[in-house]
N, CA, C and O atoms as a GROMACS GRO file, in nm:
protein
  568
    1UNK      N    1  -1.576  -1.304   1.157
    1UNK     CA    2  -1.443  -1.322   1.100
    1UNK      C    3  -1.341  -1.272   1.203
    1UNK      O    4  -1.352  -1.150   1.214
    2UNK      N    5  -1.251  -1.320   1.278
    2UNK     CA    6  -1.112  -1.339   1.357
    2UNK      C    7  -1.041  -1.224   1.257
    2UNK      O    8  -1.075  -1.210   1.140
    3UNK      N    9  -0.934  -1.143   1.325
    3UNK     CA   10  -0.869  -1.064   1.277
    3UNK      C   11  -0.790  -1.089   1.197
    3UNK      O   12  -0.758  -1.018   1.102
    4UNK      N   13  -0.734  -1.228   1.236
    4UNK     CA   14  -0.616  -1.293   1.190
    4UNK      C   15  -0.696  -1.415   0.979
    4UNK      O   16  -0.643  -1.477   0.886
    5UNK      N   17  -0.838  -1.374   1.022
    5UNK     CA   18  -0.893  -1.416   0.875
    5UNK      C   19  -0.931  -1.326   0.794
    5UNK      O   20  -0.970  -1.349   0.680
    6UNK      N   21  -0.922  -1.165   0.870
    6UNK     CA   22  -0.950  -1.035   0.796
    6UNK      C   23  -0.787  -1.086   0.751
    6UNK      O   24  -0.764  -1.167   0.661
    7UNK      N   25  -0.703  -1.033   0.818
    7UNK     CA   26  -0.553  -1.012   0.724
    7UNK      C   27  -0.540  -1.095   0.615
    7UNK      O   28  -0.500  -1.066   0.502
    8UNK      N   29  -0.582  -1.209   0.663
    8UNK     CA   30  -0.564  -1.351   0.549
    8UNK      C   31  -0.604  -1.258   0.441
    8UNK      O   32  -0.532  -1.194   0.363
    9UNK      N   33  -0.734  -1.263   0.453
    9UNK     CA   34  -0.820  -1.200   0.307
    9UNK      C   35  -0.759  -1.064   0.252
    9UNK      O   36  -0.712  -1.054   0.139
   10UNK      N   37  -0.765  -0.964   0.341
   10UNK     CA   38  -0.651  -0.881   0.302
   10UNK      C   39  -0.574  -0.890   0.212
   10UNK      O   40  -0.585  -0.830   0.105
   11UNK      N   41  -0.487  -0.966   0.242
   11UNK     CA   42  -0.356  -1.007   0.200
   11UNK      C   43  -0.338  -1.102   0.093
   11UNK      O   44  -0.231  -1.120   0.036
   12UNK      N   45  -0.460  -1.170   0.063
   12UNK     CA   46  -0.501  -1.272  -0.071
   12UNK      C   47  -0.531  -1.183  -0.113
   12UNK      O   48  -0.463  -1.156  -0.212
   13UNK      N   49  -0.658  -1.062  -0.071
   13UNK     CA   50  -0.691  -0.967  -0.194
   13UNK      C   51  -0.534  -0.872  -0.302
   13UNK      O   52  -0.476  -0.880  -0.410
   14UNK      N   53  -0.536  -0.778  -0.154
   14UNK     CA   54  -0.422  -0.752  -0.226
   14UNK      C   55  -0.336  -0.776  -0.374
   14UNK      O   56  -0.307  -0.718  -0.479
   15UNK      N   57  -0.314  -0.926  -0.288
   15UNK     CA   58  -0.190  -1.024  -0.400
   15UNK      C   59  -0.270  -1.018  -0.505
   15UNK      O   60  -0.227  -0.980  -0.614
   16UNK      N   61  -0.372  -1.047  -0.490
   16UNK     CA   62  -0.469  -1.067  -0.650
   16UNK      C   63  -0.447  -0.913  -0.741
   16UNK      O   64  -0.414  -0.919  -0.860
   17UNK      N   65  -0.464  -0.800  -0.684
   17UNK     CA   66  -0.470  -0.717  -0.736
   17UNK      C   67  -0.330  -0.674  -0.786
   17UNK      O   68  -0.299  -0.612  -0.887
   18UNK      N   69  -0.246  -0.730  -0.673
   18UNK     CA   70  -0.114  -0.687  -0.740
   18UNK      C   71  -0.070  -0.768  -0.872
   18UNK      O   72  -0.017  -0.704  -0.962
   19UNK      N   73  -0.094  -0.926  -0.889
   19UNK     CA   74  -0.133  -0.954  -1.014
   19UNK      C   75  -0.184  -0.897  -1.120
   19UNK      O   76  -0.120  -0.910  -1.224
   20UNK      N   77  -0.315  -0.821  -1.123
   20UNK     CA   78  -0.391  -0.788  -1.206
   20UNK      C   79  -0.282  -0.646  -1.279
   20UNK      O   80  -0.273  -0.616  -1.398
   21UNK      N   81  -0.223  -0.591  -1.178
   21UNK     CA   82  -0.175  -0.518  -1.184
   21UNK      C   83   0.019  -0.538  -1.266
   21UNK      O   84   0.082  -0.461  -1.338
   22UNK      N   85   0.050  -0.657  -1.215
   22UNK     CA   86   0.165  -0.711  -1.293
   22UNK      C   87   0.141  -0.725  -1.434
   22UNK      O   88   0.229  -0.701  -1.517
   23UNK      N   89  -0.018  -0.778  -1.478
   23UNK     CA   90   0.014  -0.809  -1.633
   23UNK      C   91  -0.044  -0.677  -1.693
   23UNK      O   92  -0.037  -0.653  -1.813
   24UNK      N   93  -0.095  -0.606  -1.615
   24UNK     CA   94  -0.102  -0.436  -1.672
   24UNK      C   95   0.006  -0.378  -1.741
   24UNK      O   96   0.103  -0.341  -1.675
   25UNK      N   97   0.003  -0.362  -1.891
   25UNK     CA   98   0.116  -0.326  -1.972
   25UNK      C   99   0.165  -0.185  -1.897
   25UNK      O  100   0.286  -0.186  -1.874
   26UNK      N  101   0.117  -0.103  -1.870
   26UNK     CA  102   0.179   0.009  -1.777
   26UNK      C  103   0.102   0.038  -1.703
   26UNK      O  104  -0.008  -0.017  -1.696
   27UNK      N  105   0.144   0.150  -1.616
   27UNK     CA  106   0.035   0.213  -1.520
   27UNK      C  107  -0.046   0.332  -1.527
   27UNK      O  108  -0.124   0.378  -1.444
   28UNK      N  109  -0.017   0.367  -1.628
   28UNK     CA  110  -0.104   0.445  -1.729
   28UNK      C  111  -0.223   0.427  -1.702
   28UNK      O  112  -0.301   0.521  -1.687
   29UNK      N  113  -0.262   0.286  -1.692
   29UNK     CA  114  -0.403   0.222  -1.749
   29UNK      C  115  -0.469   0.287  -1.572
   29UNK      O  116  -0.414   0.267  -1.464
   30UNK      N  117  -0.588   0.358  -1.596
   30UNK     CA  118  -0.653   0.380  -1.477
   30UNK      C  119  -0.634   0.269  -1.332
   30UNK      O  120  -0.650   0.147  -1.331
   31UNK      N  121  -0.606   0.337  -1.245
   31UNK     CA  122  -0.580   0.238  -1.108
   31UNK      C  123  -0.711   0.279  -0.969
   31UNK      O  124  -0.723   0.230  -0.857
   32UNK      N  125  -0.773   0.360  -1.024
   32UNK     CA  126  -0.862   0.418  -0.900
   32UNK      C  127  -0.982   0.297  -0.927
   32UNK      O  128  -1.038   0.261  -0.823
   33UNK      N  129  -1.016   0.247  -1.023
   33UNK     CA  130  -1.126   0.116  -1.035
   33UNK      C  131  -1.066   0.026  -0.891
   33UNK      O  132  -1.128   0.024  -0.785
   34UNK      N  133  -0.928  -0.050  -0.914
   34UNK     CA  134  -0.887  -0.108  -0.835
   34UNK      C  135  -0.889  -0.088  -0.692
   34UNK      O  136  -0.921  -0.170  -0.606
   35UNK      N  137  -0.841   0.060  -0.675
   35UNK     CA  138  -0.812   0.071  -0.515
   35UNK      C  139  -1.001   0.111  -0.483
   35UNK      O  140  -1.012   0.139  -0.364
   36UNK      N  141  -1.114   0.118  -0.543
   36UNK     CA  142  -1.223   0.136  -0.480
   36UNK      C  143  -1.249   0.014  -0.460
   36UNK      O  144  -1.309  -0.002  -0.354
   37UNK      N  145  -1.222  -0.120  -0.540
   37UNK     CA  146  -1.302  -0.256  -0.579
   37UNK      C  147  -1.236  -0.292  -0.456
   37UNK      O  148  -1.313  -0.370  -0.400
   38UNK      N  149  -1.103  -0.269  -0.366
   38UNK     CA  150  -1.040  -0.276  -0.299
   38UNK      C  151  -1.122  -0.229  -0.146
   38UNK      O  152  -1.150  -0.297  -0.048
   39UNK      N  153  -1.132  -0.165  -0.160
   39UNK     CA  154  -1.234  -0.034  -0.057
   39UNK      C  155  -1.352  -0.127  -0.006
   39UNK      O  156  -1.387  -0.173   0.103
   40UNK      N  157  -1.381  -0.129  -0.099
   40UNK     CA  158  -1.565  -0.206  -0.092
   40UNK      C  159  -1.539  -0.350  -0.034
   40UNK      O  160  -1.616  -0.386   0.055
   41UNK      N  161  -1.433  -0.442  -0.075
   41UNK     CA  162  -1.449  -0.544  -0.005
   41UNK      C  163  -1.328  -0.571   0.099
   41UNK      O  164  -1.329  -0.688   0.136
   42UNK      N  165  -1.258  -0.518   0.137
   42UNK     CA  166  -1.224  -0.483   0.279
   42UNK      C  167  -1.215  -0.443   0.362
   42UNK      O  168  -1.146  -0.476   0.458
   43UNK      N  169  -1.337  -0.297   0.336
   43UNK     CA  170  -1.374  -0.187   0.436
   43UNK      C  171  -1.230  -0.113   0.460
   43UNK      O  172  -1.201  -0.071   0.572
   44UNK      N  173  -1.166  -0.103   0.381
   44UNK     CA  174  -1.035  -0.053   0.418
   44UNK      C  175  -0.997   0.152   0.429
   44UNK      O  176  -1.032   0.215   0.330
   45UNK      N  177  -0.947   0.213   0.518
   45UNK     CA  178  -0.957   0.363   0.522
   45UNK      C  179  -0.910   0.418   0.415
   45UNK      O  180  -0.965   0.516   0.364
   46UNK      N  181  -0.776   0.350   0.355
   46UNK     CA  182  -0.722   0.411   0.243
   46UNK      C  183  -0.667   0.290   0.183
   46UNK      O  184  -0.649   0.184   0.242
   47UNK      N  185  -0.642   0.313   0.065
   47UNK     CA  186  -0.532   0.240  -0.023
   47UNK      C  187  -0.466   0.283  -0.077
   47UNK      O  188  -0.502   0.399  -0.059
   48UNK      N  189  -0.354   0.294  -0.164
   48UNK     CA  190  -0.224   0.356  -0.197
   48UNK      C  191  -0.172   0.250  -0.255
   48UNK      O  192  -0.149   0.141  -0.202
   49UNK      N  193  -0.139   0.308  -0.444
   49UNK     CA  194  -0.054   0.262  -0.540
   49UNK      C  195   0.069   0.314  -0.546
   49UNK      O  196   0.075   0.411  -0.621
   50UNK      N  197   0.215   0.271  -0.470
   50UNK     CA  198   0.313   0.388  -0.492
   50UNK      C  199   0.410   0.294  -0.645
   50UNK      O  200   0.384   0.185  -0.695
   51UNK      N  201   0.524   0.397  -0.682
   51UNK     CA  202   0.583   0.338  -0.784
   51UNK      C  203   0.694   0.392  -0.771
   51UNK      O  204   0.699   0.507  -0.730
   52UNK      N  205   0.822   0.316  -0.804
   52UNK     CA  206   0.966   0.340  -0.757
   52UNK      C  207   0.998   0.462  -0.875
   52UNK      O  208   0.922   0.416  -0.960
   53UNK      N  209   1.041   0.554  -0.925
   53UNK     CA  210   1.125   0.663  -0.956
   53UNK      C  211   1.260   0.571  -0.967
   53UNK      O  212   1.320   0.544  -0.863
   54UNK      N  213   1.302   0.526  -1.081
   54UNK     CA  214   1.432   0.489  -1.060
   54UNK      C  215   1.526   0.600  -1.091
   54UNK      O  216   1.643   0.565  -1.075
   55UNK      N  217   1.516   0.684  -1.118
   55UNK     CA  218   1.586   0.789  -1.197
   55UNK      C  219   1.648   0.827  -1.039
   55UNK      O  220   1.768   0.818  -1.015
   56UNK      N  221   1.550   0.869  -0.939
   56UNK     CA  222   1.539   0.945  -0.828
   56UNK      C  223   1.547   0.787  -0.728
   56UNK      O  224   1.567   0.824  -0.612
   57UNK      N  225   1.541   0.670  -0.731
   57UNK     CA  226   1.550   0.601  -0.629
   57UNK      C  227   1.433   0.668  -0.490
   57UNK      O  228   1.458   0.652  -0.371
   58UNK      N  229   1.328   0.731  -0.535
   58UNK     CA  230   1.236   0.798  -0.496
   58UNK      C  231   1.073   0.704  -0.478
   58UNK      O  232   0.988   0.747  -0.556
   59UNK      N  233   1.034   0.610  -0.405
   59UNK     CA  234   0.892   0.578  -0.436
   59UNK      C  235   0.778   0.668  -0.411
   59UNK      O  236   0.759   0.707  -0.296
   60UNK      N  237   0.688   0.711  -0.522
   60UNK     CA  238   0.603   0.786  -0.484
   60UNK      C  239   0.441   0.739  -0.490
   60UNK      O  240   0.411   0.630  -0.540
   61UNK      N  241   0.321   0.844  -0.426
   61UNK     CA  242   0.180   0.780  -0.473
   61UNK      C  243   0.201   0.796  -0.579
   61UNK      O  244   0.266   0.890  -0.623
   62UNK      N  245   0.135   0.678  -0.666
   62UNK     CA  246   0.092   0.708  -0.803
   62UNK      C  247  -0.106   0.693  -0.796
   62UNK      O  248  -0.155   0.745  -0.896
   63UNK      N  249  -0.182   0.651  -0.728
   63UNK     CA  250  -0.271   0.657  -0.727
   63UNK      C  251  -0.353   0.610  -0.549
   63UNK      O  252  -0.304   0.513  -0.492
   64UNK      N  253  -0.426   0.656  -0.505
   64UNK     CA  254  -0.467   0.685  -0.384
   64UNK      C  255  -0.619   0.684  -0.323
   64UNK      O  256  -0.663   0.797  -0.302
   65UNK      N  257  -0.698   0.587  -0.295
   65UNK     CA  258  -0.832   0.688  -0.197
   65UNK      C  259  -0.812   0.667  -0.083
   65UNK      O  260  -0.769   0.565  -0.029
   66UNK      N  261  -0.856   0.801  -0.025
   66UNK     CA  262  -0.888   0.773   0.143
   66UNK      C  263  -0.743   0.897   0.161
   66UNK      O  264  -0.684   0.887   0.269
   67UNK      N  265  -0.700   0.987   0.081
   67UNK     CA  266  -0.578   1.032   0.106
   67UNK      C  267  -0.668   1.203   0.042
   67UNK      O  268  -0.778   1.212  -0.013
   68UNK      N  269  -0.581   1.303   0.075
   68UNK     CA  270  -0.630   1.428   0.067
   68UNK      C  271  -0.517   1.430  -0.062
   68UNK      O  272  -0.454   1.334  -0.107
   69UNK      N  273  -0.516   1.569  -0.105
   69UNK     CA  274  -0.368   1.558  -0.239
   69UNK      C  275  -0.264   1.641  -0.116
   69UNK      O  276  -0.190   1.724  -0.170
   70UNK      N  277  -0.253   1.634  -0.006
   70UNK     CA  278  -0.144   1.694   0.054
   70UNK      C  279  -0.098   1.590   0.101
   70UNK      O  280   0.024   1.587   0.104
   71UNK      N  281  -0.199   1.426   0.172
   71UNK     CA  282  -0.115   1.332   0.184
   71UNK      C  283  -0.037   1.274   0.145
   71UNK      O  284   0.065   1.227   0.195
   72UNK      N  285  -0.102   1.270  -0.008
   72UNK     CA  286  -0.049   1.192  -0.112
   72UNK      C  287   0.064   1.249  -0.158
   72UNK      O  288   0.143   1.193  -0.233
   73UNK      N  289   0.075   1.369  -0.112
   73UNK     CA  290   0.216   1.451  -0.157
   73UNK      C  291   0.344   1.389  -0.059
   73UNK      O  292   0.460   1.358  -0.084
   74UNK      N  293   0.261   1.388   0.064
   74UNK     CA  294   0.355   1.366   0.232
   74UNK      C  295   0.381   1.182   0.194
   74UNK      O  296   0.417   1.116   0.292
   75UNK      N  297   0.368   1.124   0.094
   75UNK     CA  298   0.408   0.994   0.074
   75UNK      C  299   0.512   0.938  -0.002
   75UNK      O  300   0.496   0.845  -0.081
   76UNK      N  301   0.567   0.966   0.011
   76UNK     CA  302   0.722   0.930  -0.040
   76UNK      C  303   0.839   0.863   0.066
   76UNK      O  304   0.867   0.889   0.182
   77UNK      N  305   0.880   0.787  -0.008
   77UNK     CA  306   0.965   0.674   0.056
   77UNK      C  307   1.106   0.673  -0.019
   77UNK      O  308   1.104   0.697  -0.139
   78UNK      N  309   1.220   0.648   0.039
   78UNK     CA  310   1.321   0.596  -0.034
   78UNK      C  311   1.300   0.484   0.026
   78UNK      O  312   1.245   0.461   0.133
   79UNK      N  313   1.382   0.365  -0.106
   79UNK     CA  314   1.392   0.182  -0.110
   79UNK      C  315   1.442   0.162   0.060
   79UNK      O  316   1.523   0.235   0.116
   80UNK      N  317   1.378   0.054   0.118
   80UNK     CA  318   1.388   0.014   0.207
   80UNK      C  319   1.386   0.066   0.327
   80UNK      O  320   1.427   0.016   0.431
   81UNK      N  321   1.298   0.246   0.295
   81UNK     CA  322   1.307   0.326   0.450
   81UNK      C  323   1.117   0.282   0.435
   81UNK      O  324   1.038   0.271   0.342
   82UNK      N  325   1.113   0.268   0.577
   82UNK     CA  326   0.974   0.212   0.614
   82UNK      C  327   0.892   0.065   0.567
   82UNK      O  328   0.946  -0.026   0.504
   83UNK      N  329   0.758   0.066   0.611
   83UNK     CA  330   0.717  -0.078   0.524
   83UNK      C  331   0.696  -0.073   0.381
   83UNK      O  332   0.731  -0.169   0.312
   84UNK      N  333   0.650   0.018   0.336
   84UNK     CA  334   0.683   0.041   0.178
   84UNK      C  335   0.787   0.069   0.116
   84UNK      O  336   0.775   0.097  -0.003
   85UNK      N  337   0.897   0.069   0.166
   85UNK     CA  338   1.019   0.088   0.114
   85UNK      C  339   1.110  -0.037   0.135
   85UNK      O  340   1.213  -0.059   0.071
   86UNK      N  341   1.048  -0.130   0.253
   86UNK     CA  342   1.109  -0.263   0.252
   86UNK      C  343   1.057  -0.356   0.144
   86UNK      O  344   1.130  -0.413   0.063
   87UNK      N  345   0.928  -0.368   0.147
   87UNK     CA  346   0.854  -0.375   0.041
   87UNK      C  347   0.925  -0.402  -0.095
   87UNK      O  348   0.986  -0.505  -0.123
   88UNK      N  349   0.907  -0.292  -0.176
   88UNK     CA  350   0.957  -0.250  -0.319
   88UNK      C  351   1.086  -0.295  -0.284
   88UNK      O  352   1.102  -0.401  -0.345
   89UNK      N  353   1.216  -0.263  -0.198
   89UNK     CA  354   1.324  -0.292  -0.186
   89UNK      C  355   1.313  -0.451  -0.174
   89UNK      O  356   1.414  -0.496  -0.230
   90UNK      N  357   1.236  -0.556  -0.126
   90UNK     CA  358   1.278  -0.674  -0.090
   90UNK      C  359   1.153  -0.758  -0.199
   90UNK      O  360   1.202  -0.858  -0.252
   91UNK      N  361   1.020  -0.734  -0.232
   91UNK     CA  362   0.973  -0.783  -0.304
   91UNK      C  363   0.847  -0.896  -0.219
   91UNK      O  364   0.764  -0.978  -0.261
   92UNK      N  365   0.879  -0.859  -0.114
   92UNK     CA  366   0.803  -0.953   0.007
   92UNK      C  367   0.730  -0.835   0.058
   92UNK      O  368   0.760  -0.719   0.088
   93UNK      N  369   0.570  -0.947   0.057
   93UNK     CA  370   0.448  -0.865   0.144
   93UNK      C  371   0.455  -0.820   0.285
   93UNK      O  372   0.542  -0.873   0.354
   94UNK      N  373   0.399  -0.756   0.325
   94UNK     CA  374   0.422  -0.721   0.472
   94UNK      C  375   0.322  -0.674   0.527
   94UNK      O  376   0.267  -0.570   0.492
   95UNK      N  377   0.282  -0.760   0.640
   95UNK     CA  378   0.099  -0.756   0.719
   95UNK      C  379   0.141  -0.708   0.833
   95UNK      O  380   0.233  -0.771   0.887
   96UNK      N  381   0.092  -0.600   0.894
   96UNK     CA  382   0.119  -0.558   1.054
   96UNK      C  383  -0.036  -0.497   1.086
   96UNK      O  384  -0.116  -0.410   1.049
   97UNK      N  385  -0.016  -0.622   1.195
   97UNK     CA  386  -0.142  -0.603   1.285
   97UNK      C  387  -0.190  -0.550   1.340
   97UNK      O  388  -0.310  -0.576   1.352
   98UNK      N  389  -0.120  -0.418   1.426
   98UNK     CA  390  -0.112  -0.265   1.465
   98UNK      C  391  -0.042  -0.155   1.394
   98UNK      O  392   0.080  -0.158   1.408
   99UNK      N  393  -0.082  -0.073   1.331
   99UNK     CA  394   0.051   0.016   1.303
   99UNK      C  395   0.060   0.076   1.398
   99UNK      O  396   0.158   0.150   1.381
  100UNK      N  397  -0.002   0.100   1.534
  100UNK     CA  398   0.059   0.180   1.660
  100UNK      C  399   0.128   0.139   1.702
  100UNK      O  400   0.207   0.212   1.762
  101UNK      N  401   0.150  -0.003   1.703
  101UNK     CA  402   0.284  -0.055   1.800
  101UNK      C  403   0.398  -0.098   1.718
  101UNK      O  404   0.493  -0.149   1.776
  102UNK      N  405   0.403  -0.078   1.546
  102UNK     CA  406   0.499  -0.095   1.449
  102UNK      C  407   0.621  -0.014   1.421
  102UNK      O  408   0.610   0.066   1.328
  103UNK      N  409   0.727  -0.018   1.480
  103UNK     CA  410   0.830   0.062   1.427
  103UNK      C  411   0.866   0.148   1.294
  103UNK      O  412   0.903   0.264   1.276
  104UNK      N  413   0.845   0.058   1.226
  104UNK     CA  414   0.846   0.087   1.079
  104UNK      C  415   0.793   0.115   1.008
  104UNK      O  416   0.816   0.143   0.890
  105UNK      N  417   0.650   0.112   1.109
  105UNK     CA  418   0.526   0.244   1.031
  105UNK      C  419   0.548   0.378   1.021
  105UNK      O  420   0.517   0.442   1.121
  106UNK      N  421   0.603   0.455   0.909
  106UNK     CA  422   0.658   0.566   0.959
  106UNK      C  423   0.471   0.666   0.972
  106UNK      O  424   0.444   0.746   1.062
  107UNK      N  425   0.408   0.639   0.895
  107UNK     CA  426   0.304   0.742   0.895
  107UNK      C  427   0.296   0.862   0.821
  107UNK      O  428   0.213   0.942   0.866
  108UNK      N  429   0.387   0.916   0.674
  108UNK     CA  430   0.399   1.007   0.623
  108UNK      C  431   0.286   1.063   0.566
  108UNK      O  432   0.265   1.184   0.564
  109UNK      N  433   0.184   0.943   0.501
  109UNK     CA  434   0.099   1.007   0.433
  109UNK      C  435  -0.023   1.058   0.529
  109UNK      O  436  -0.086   1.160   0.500
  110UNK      N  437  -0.052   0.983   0.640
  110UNK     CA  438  -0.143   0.983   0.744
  110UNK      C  439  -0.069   0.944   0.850
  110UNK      O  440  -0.028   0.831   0.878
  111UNK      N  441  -0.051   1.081   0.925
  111UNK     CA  442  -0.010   1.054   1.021
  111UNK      C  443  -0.135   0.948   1.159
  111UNK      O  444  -0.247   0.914   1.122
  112UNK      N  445  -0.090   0.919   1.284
  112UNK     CA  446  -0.181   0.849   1.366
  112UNK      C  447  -0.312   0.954   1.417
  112UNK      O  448  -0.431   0.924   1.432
  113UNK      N  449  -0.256   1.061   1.433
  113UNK     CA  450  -0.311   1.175   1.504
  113UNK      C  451  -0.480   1.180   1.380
  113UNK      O  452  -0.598   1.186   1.411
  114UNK      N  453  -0.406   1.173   1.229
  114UNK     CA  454  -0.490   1.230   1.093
  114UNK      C  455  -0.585   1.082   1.119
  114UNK      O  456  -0.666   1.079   1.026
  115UNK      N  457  -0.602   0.987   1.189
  115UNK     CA  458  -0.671   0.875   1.143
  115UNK      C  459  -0.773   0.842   1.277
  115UNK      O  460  -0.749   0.826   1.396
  116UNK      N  461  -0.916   0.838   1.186
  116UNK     CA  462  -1.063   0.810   1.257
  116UNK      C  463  -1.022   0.687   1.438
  116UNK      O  464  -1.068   0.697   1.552
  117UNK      N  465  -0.951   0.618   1.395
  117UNK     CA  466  -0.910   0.516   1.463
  117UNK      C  467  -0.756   0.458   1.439
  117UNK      O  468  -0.703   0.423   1.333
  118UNK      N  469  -0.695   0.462   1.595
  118UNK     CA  470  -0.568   0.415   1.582
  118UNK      C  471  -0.571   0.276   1.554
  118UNK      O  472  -0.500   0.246   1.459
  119UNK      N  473  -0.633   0.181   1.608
  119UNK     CA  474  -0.602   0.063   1.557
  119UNK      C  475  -0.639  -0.008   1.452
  119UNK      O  476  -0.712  -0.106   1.444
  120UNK      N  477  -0.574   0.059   1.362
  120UNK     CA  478  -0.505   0.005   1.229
  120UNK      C  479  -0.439  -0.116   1.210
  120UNK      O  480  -0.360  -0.160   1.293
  121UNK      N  481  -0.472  -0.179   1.095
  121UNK     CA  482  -0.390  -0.293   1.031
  121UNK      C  483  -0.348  -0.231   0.928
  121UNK      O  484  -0.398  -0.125   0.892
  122UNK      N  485  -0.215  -0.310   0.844
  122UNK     CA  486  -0.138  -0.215   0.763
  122UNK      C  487  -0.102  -0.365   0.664
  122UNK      O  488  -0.035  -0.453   0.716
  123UNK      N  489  -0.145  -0.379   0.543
  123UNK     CA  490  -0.074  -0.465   0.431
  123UNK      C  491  -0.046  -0.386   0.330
  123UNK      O  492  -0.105  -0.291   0.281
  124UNK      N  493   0.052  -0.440   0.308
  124UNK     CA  494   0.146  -0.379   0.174
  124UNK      C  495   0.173  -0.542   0.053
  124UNK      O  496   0.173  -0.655   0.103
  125UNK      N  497   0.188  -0.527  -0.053
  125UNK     CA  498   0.186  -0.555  -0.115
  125UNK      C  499   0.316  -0.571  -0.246
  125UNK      O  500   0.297  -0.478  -0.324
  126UNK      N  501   0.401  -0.632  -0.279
  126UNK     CA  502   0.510  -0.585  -0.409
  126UNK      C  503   0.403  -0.572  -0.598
  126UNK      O  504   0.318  -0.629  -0.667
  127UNK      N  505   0.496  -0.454  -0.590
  127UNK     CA  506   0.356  -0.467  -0.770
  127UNK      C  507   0.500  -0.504  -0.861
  127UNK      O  508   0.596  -0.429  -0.882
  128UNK      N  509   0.479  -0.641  -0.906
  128UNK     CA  510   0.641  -0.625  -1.001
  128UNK      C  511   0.556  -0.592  -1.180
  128UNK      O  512   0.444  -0.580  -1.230
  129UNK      N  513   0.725  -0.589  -1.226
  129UNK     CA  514   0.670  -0.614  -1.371
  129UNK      C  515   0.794  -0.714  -1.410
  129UNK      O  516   0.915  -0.689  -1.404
  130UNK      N  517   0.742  -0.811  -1.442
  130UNK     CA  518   0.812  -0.959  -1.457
  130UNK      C  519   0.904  -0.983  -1.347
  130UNK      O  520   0.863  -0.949  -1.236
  131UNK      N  521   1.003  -1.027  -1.354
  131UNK     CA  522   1.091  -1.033  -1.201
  131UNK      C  523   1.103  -0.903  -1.085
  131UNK      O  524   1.119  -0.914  -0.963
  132UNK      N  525   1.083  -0.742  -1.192
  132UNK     CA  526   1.150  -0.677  -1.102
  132UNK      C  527   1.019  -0.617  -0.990
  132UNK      O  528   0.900  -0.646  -0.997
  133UNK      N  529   1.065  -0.556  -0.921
  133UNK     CA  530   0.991  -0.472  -0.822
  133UNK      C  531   0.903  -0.359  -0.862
  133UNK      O  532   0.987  -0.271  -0.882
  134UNK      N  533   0.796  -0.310  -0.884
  134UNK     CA  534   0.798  -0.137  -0.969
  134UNK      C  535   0.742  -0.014  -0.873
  134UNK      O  536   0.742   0.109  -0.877
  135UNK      N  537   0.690  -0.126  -0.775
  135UNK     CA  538   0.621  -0.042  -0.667
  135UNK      C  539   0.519  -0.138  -0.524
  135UNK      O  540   0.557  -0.247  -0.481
  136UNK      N  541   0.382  -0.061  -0.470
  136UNK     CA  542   0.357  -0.160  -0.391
  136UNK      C  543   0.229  -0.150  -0.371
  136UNK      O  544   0.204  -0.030  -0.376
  137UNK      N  545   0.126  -0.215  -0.349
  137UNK     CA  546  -0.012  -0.185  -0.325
  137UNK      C  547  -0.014  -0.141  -0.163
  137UNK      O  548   0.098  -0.153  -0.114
  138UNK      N  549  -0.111  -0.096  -0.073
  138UNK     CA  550  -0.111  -0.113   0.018
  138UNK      C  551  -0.234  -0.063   0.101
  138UNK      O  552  -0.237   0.056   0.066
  139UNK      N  553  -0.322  -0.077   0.177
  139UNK     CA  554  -0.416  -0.073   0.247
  139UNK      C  555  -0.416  -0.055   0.389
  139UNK      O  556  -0.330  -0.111   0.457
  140UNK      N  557  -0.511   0.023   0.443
  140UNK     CA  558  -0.552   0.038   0.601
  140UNK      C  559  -0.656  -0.021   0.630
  140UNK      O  560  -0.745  -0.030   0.546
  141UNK      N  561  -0.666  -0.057   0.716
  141UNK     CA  562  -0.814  -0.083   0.761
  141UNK      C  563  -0.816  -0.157   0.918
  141UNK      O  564  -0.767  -0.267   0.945
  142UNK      N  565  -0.889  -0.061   1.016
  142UNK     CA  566  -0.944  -0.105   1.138
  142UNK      C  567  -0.939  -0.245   1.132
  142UNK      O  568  -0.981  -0.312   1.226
   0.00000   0.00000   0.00000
């Protein structure tokens, strides 16, 4: 499989899940099933459920593997700062093929230094609930 048919799949998976996840009456409902079923078939380092704080205009993890609980703390975004914050802010997926050579990778939750291997791929995902935005799926993986 070509790198460029890993992302594909990636990025179909993803979407699927972010579906599964749209007609999810809240997020209440357990999310760690997902981000492992996620794990297993994209070999991916981590995945990360974040969710917008509208109160706070704050996106935070709401659910995580592949993250320690200090990463998952170091993950927070405001709307449109980084790829998860363009993300949730714009509602459009976003595939980057390196995050070493990505600007807009900021790296909060894992930094480059914290990861087995720098060359990383990075998809993100929009999780809406009916039109709006609520948060974003998102995955690593070599």
């Amino acid at each position: 499989m070509t790198d460029s048919d890993g992302q594909s799949r990636s990025l179909s998976l993803l979407h699927e899940a972010s579906t599964l996840l749209d007609e999810a009456s809240d997020l209440s409902t357990p999310m760690k099933p997902i981000l492992e079923a996620l794990s297993r078939h994209l070999d991916v380092e981590s995945a990360t459920l974040t969710v917008l704080n509208r109160r706070t205009s704050e996106i935070l993890v709401h659910e995580a593997i592949g993250l320690s609980a200090d990463q998952r703390e170091r993950g927070r975004y405001r709307l449109g700062e980084g790829i998860t914050g363009r993300v949730v802010q714009t509602g459009a997926p976003v595939v980057v093929p390196s995050i070493a050579t990505e600007p807009l990778f900021l790296g909060r939750a894992r930094s480059l230094e914290d990861r087995p291997e720098t060359e990383m791929a990075f998809v993100c995902v929009p999780v809406k609930l009916g039109n709006e935005t609520i948060g974003a799926l998102s995955a690593e993986r070599p």
